[in-house]
C-alpha positions in Angstrom: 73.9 -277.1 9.9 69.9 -277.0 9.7 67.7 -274.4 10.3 63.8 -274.6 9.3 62.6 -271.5 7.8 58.7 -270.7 7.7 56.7 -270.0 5.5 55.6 -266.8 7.0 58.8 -265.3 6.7 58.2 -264.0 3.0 54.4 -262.8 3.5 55.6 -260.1 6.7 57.9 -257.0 6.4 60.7 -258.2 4.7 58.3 -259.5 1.6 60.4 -258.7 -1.2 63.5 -257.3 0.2 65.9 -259.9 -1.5 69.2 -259.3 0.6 67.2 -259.2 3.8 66.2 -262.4 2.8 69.2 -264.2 2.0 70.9 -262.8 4.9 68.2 -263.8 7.3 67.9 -267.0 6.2 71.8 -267.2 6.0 71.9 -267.1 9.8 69.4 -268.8 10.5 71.2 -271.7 9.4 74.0 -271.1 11.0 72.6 -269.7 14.2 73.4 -272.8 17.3 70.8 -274.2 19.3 70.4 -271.1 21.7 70.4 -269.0 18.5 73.5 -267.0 18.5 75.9 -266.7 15.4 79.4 -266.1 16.0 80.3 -264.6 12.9 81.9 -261.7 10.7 80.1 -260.0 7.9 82.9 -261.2 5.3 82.1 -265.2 6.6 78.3 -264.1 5.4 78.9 -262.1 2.4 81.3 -265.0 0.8 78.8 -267.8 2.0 76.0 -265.7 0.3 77.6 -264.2 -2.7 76.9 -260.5 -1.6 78.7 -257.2 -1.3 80.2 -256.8 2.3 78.6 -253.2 1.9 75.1 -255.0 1.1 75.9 -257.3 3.8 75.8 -255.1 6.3 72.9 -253.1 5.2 70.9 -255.9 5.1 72.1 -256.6 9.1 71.6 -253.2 9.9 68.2 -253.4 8.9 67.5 -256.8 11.2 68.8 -255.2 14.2 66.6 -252.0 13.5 63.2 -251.7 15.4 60.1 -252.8 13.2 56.4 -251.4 14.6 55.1 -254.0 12.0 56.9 -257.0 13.2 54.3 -259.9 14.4 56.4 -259.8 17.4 56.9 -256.3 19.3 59.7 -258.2 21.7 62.6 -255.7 21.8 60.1 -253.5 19.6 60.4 -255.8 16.7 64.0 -256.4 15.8 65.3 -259.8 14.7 69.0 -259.6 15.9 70.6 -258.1 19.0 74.5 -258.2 19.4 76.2 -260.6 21.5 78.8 -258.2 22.9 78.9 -254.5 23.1 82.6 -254.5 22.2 82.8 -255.5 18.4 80.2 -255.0 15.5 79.8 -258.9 14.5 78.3 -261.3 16.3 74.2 -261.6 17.1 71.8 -263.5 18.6 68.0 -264.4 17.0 65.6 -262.7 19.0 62.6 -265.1 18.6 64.9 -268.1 18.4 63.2 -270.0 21.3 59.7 -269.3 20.1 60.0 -270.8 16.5 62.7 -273.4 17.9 59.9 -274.8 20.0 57.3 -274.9 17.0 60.0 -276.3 15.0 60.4 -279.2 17.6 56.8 -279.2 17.9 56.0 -279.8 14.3 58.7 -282.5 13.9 57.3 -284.5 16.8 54.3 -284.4 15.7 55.4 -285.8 12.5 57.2 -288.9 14.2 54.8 -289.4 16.7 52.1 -289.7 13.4 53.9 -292.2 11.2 54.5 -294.5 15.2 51.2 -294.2 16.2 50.4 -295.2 11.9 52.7 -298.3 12.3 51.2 -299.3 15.7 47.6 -298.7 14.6 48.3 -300.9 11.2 49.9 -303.8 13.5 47.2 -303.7 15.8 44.7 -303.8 13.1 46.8 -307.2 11.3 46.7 -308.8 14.9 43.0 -308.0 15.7 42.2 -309.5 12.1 43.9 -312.8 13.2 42.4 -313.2 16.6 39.2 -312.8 14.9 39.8 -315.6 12.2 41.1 -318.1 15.1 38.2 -317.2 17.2 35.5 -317.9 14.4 37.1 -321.2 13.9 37.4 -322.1 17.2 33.9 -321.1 17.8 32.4 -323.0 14.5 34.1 -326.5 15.8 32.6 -325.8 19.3 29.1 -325.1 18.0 29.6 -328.7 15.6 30.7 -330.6 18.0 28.0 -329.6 20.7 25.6 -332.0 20.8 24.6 -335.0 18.5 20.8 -336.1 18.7 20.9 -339.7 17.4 17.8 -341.3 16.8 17.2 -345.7 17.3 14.4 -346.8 15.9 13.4 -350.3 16.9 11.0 -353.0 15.7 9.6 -354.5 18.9 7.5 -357.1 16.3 10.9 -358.6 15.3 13.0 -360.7 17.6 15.3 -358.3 20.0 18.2 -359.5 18.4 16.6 -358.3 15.1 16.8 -354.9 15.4 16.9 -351.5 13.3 18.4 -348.6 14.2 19.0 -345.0 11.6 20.8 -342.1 13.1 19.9 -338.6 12.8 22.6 -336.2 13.2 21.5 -332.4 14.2 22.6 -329.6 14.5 20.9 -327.8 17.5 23.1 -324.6 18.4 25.1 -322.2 15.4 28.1 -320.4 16.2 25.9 -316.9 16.9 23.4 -318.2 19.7 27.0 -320.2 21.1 27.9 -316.7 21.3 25.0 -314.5 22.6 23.5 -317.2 24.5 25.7 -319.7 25.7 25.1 -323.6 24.7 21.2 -325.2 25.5 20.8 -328.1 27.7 19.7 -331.5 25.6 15.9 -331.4 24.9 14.1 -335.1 24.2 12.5 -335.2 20.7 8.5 -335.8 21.0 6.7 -339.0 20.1 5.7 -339.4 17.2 2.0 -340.3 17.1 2.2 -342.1 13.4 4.7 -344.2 14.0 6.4 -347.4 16.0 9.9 -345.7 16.0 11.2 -344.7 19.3 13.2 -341.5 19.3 16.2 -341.4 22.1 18.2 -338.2 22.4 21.3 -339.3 23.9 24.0 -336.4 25.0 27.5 -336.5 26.1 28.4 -336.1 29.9 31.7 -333.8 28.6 29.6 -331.7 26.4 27.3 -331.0 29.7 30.3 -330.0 31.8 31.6 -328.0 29.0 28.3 -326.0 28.9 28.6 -325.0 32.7 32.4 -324.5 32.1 31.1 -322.4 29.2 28.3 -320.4 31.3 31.3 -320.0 34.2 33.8 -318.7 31.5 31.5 -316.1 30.7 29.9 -314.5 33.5 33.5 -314.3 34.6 34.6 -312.5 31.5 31.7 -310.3 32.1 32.6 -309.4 35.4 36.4 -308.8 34.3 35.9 -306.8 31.7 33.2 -304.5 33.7 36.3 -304.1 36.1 38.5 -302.9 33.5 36.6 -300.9 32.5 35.9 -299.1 36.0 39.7 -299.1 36.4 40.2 -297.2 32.9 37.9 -295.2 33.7 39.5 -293.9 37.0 43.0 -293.8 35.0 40.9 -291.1 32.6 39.9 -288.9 35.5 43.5 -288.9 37.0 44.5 -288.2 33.4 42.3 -285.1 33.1 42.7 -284.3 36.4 46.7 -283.4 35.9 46.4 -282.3 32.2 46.5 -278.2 32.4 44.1 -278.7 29.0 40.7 -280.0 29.5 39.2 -279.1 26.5 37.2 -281.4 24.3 36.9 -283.6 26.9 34.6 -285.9 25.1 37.2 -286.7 22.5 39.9 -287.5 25.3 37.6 -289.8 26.5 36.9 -291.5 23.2 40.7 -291.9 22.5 41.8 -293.1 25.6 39.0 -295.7 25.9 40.1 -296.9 22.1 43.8 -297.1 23.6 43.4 -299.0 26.8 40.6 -301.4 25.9 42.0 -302.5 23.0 42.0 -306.9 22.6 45.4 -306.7 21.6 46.9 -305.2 25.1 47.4 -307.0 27.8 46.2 -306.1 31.6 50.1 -305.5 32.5 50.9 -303.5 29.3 48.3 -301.4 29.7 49.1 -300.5 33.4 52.9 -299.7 32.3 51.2 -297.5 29.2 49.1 -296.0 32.4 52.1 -295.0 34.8 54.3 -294.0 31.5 51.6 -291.7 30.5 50.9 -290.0 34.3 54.3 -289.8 34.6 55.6 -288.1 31.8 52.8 -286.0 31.9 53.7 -284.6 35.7 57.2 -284.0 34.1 56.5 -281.9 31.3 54.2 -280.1 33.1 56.5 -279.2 35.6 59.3 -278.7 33.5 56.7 -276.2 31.2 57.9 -272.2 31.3 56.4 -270.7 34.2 55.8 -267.5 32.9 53.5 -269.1 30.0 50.8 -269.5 33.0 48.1 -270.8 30.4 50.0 -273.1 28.8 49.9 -272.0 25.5 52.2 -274.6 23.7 51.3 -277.2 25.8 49.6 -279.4 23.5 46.0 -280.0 23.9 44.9 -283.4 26.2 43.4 -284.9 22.7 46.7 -284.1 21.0 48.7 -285.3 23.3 47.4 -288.3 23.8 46.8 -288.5 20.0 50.7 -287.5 19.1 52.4 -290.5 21.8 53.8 -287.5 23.8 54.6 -289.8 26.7 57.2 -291.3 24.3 58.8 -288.1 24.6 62.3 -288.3 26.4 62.3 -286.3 29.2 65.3 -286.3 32.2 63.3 -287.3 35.7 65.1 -285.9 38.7 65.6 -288.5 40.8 64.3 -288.3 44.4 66.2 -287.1 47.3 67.5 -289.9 49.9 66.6 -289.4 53.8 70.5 -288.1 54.3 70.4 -286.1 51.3 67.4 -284.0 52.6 69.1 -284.0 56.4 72.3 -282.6 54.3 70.8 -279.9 52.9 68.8 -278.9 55.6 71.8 -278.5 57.6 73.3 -276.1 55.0 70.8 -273.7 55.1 70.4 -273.6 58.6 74.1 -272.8 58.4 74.1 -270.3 55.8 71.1 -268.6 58.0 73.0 -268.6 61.0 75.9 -266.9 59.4 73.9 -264.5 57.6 72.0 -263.4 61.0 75.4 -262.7 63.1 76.7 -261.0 60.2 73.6 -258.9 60.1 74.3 -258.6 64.4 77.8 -257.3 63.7 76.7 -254.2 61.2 74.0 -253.1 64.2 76.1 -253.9 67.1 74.2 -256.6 68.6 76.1 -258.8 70.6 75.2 -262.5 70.9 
């Protein structure tokens, strides 16, 4: 078996006490997941290598009250017996407590090298969209337009004619970008010269500028949209969290999450409902005497550690008979409680 033993446990009361120690740490591995240990001080004294006497002074000693303990629940001791009946047999007082930082810590752990992995996959497949795009967007910007220049000798005979082209370049990739593609402009006249300058454009690159203009006052308006939906999804987020601290920070990381390139519109609206969901679970599934959620990790860390990739069991909703069913029962078990309550008083019905 496993059992996780903390650091803290040699700077309290039982610093130094060596048997205590070994003993403690002895059931602690062998305790179940509830935290009892069904066994005899002989099993733990040959497991450990003690005296049975030592043994069970060292148990004596974890069942006694401590006034220095960190925790004061049942005034301190560590063990309790299971039965009152026989001497052997104990259950770990504060067995839920550290079980639950234990599982806490361990999550965490897994939910950090996942969300390392994801992080480090998004970051490959960003890098490549960016290289396809900057391609894509430097063969666009050279292929644009083409100003060709004919210069023609009207002194000569017209089937005597001279022509030189002139190929230029007149968008780059960044004003494609920030600005969309310009419209063809004519090249002035020149005054010192017979040649006649022509600027010539093609009829597909003129549709693909308004295609282009289209494409991206669309993209604009889509993206302002997402963003006005995420938005919401934050405020329903940190509407349900118990934990609105830090606020600021939520917003930052769930921003980063659900307006990432890489996710699509219907991935990120499962990741939405996955998130509320499990969210509504574990908060009603949280102890209700801890009414301010102490262990209920922060909105930041939970967010931060994947917690909605926690499994948890979802009850699943009663049917239209079911709820008829149980009505009835209780109306039945009511009625027979009130005539039984009429027979003690001697009221007839």
């Amino acid at each position: 078996m496993y059992g996780k033993i903390f650091k803290s446990v040699f700077e309290g009361t039982m610093r130094g006490k060596r048997d205590v120690l070994l003993v403690w740490m002895n059931l602690i591995v062998n305790a179940d997941k509830d935290g009892y240990i069904d066994r005899t001080f002989r099993v733990i004294a040959d497991e450990t290598g003690m005296p049975l006497d030592d043994v069970k002074n060292a148990i004596l000693e974890l069942e006694s009250p401590d006034t220095d303990s960190r925790s004061q629940e049942l005034d301190g001791r560590r063990l309790e017996r299971m039965d009152g009946h026989r001497n052997w047999g104990w259950r770990i007082v504060n067995h839920s407590k550290y079980s639950a930082i234990k599982n806490e810590e361990d999550r965490r752990e897994q939910n950090r090298i996942a969300q390392a992995k994801l992080r480090a996959k998004i970051a490959s497949n960003s890098k490549q969209a960016s290289a396809s795009v900057s391609k894509i967007s430097q063969a666009s910007a050279e292929s644009a337009y083409v100003a060709v220049a004919v210069a023609v000798d009207e002194k000569e005979d017209k089937k005597e004619t001279h022509s030189r082209p002139m190929v230029e370049l007149v968008q780059g990739e960044k004003n494609q970008q920030n600005q969309g593609l310009q419209e063809n402009e004519k090249s002035p006249e020149s005054p010192k010269s017979d040649i006649e300058y022509t600027t010539y454009s093609n009829p597909a690159n003129k549709d693909l500028t308004e295609n282009h203009d289209m494409t991206k006052n669309d993209s604009k308006s889509e993206e302002t949209k997402k963003r006005q939906k995420v938005a919401e999804w934050f405020l329903k987020y940190i509407s349900i969290h118990p934990k609105k601290t830090k606020r600021f920070i939520v917003e930052q990381i769930w921003f980063e999450m659900f307006l990432n390139p890489s996710l699509s519109d219907q991935d990120a609206q499962d990741l939405y409902t996955k998130i509320i969901t499990t969210l509504r679970v574990q908060k009603d599934k949280h102890p209700r005497d801890d009414t301010n959620y102490t262990y209920f990790p922060a909105a930041d860390a939970w967010l931060r550690d994947g917690r909605w990739m926690d499994e948890v069991e979802t009850k699943q909703p009663e049917t239209l008979q079911e709820q008829a069913d149980r009505m009835k029962k209780k109306m039945e078990e009511d009625e027979a409680q009130r005539k039984e309550i009429y027979a003690k008083v001697g009221i007839q019905r």
